[in-house]
C-alpha positions in Angstrom: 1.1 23.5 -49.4 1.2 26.6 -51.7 4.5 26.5 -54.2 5.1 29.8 -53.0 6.3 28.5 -49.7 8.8 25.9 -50.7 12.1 27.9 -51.4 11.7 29.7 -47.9 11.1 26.2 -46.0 14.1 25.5 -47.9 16.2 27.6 -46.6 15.0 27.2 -42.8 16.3 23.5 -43.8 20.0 24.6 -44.9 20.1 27.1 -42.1 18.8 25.0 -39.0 19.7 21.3 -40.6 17.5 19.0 -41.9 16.7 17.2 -39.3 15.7 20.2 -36.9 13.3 21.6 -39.1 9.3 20.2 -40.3 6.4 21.2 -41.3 2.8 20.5 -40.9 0.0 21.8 -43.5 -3.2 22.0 -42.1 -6.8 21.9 -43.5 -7.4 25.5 -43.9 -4.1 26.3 -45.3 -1.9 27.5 -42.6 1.6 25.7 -41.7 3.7 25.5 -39.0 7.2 25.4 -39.1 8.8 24.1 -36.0 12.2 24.1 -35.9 14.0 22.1 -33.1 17.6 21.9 -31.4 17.4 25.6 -31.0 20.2 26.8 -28.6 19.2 29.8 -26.6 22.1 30.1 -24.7 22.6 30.2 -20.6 20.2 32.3 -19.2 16.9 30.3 -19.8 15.4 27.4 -17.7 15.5 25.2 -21.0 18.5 26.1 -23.1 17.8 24.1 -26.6 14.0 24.7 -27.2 11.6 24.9 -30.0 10.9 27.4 -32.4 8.1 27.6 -34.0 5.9 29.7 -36.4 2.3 29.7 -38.0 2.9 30.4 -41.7 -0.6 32.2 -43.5 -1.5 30.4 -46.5 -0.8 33.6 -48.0 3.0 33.9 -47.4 5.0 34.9 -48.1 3.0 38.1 -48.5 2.0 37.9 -45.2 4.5 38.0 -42.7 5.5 35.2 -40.1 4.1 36.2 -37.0 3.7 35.3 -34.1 6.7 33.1 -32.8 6.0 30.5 -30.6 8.2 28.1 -27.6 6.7 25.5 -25.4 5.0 27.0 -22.6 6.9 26.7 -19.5 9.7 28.5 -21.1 11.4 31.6 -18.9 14.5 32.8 -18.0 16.3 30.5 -15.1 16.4 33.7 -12.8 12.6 33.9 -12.8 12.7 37.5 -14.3 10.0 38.5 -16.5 10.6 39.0 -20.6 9.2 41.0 -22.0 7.3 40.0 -25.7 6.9 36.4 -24.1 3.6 35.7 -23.2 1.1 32.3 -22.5 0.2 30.5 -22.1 -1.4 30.1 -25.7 -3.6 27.3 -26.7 -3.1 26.9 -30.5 -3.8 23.7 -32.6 -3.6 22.0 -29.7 -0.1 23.0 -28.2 0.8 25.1 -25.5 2.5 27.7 -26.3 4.8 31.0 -25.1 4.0 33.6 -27.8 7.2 35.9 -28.8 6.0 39.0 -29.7 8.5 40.2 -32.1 7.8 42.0 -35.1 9.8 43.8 -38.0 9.1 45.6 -41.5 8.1 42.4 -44.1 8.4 42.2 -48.1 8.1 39.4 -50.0 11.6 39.2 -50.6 13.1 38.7 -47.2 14.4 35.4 -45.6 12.0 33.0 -43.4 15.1 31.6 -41.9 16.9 34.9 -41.3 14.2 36.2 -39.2 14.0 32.9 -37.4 17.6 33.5 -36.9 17.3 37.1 -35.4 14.4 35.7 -33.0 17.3 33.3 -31.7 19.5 36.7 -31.5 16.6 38.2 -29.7 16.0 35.5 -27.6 19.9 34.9 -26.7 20.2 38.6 -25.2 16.7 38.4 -23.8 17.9 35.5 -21.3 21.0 37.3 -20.2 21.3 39.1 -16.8 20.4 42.8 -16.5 23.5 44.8 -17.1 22.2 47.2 -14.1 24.9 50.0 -13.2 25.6 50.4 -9.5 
C-alpha cells in the first residue's frame, strides 16, 4: 500500500473504531476500505450496514469514488433512492453503488467524507416530508 495512504486510513480508524474499519490491497494497487457497524438510522431495511470504498492507488489525488453497500440494501418502505444503484459486481462482491460526489483536494479527510455519506444516507432513508 502506497505511504501516501496511511494517515487517511488512520483517521477512518479513530473516526469509525478500530475494529469497524480494514483494508484490503490488491494486486494492481487499488484498496478497499470497508468500514462496518455503520448505523444508518430507521428508515432502511438493514439499519447497521457496510460502507465501503475503492481507493485508486493514486490517492489521495484521486478522489474516493464510488461508495459502495451490500446489495439488497433499500429503504424499508420500498421507495426508490436516488444515487443507489446495483446491483454491481466488483472484486467479487455485490454491491449498491452510492453515487455521491463532491469537489476533492488532496488535503481533505477520507473519514469526513465517509462520514457525510452516513449524513447522506441517514436523510436519504427518511420518509418524504410531502405537504398536503
Amino acid at each position: 500500500m502506497h505511504p501516501r495512504m496511511n494517515p487517511s486510513l488512520q483517521q477512518v480508524e479513530e473516526t469509525f473504531g478500530p475494529p469497524n474499519v480494514s483494508s484490503t490491497e490488491l494486486p494492481d494497487g487499488f484498496v478497499w476500505v470497508d468500514v462496518a457497524a455503520v448505523d444508518l438510522g430507521p428508515g432502511w431495511n438493514h439499519a447497521v450496514t457496510t460502507l465501503s470504498v475503492k481507493l485508486a492507488p493514486t490517492f489521495p489525488d484521486t478522489a474516493p469514488y464510488p461508495w459502495y453497500l451490500p446489495w439488497g440494501i433499500g429503504r424499508s418502505d420500498g421507495a426508490a433512492v436516488d444515487r443507489l444503484s446495483g446491483p454491481i459486481e466488483l472484486d467479487g462482491r455485490s454491491l449498491t453503488q452510492v453515487s455521491l460526489n463532491a469537489p476533492w483536494s488532496v488535503d481533505a479527510s477520507l473519514a469526513d467524507r465517509m462520514l457525510a455519506v452516513v449524513r447522506w444516507l441517514k436523510n436519504a432513508g427518511r420518509p418524504l416530508d410531502v405537504a398536503s
